[in-house]
C-alpha positions, 0 to 999 in steps of 0.5 A, spaced: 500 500 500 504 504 502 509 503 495 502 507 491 502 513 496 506 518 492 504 515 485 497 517 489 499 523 490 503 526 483 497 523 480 492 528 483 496 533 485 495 537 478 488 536 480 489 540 486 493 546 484 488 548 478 481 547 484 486 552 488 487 557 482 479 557 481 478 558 488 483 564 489 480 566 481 473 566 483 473 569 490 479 574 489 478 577 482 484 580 483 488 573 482 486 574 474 488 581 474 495 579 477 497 573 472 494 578 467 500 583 469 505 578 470 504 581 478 506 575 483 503 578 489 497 577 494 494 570 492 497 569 485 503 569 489 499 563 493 499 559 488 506 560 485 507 557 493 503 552 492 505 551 484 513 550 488 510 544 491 510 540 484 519 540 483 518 538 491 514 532 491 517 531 485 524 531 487 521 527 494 518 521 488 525 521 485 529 520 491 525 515 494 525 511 488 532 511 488 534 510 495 528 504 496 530 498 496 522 496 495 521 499 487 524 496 482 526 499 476 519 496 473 515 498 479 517 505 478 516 504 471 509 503 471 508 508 476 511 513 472 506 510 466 499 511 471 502 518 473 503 519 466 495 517 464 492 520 470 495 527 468 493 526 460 485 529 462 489 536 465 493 536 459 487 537 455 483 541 459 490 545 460 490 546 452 483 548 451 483 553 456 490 556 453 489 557 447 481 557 446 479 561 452 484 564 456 491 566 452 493 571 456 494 566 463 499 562 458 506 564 461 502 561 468 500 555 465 506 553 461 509 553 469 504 550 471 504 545 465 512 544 466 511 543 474 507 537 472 510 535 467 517 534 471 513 531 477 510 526 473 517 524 470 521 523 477 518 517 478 520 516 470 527 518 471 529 514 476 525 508 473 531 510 467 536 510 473 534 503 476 534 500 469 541 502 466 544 500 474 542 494 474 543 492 466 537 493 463 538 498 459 544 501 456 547 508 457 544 511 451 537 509 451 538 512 458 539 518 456 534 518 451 528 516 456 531 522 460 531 526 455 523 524 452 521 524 459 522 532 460 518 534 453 511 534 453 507 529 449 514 524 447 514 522 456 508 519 455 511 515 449 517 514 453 513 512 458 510 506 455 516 504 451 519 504 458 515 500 461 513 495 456 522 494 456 523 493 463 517 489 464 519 484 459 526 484 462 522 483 469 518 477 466 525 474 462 530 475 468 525 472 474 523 466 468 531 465 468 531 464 475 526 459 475 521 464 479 
């Protein structure tokens, strides 16, 4: 249980930042005024705070993977995956209201956006890491998973590629081992 506490948490947590941004929206108006301005003071200098939480958790995700000797680089991998899959809906919601509706928030949204999108790799990133330590991947797919990981769109591609190989590897190495 407790393996799926912080992929829970980096699932919903873009969900939680835009449910602040509307409150701080509807019952401070001045929020919209502020972000029009570029003018990070009063509540939109609130939700910039809490938009720090996102590199934070993030970085929380990655250690964790890293250090705990209860993720594989598989489990890791498919946590990556569910993160990613959950964020897709506020992607689209996100795009939409940038260039349907609002395109004046866009540089908060685009901070927002990459805040999220890092949040979502960590879980990635140290899949990659796992991985290329323990062979299952080489150094140069290393690299090129970490770098898919941090452009939008090509992560979540990453992110099934990722998974599928190291599941496989997972499957054949516990197959071999007569598992």
């Amino acid at each position: 249980m407790r393996k799926y506490i912080l992929p829970f948490l980096a699932g919903v947590f873009p969900y939680l930042l835009v449910l602040v941004f509307l409150y701080l929206m509807w019952f401070t108006p001045e929020v919209v005024y502020a972000a029009l301005n570029l003018n990070f003071t009063g509540p939109m200098l609130i939700f910039c705070l809490i938009l720090l939480l996102c590199p934070i958790l993030g970085f929380v995700c990655l250690m964790t993977g890293l250090l705990s000797t209860d993720f594989s680089p598989s489990l890791l991998a498919k946590q990556n995956l569910a993160v990613k899959l959950a964020h897709i809906p506020f992607y689209v919601v996100l795009f939409l209201l940038v260039f349907l509706a609002v395109p004046l928030f866009a540089p908060v949204i685009f901070l927002l956006d990459l805040s999220v999108l890092l949040l979502g790799s960590s879980f990635g990133i140290a899949a990659i890491i796992r991985a290329r330590l323990n062979g299952l991947i080489s150094t140069g797919q290393a690299v090129l998973h970490i770098i898919l990981h941090c452009i939008f769109v090509l992560d979540v591609i990453s992110a099934v590629l990722l998974w599928r190989k190291l599941n496989a590897a997972t499957n054949h190495t516990s197959v071999g081992n007569g598992h």
